[in-house]
C-alpha positions, -999 to +999 in steps of 0.1 A: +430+368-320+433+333-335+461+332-361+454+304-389+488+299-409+506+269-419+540+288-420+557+292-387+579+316-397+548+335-410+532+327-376+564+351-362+560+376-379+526+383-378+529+377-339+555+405-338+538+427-357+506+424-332+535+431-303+542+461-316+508+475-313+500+502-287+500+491-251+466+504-240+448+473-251+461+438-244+461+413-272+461+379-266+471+357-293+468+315-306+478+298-335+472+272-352+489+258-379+457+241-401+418+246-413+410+217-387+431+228-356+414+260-361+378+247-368+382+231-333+397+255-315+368+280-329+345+254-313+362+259-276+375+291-275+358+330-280+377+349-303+375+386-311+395+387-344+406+358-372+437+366-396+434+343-421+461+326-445+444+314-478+468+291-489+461+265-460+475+224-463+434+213-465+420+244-483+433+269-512+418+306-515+382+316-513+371+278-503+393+287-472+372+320-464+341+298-470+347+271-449+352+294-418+324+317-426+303+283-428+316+273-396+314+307-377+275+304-386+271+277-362+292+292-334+291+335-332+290+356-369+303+386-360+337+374-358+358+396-380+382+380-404+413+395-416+429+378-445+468+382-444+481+359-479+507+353-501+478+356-527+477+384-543+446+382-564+423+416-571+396+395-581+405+370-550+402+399-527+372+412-547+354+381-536+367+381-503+354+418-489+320+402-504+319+374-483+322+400-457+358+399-446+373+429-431+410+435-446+428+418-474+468+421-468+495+407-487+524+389-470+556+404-476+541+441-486+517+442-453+538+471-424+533+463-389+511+495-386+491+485-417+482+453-395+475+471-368+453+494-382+432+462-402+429+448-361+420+484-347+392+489-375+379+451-369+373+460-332+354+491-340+338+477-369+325+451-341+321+472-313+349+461-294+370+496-292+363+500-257+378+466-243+412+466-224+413+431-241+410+414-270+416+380-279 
């Protein structure tokens, strides 16, 4: 899972929350802290799941979601995205779910379960529920 936040204390938390997921799958987790560290590490790495900040030092809001989709074109689609923001904008989310993310949370209201659950729907949603690992 590739973790694109420019807060580290954000960064934290979100990390714990994924650590308190059930042990029968391994999660392996990066971070970065900006739209271009992640852009690159997109380029080098597979990941299996993005959560997304949208209020990044380079990009605000739906041009953030844009940008990465634009980008995943070139490298692998089906890359679910999971949006986890301080935003919180129905008609922000509204456009979100139609670019075709997967789960719009808000910071500060978002449970570790309700996490966990956006994760554990993202794999199935990309056939990915019967891996021991996902990154």
């Amino acid at each position: 899972i590739l973790i694109i936040d420019d807060n580290p204390a954000d960064r934290n938390i979100i990390q714990n929350y994924i650590n308190e997921t059930d042990e029968t799958t391994k999660i392996i987790t990066e971070e970065c802290s900006n739209l271009t560290e992640a852009l690159s590490k997109l380029e080098k790495n597979k990941y299996d799941i993005i959560i997304l900040d949208l209020g990044l030092p380079e990009s605000k809001g739906i041009e953030t979601i844009k940008i990465v989709i634009e980008h995943l074109k070139n490298i692998r689609k089906d890359i679910p995205i999971i949006i986890l923001t301080g935003f919180e904008d129905y008609t922000l989310g509204k456009k979100a779910f139609k670019l075709g993310i997967k789960d719009y949370l808000i910071k500060g209201e978002t449970e570790p379960k309700e996490l966990q659950r956006a994760i554990s729907f993202a794999t199935y949603d990309c056939n990915l529920p019967s891996r021991k690992t996902i990154t």
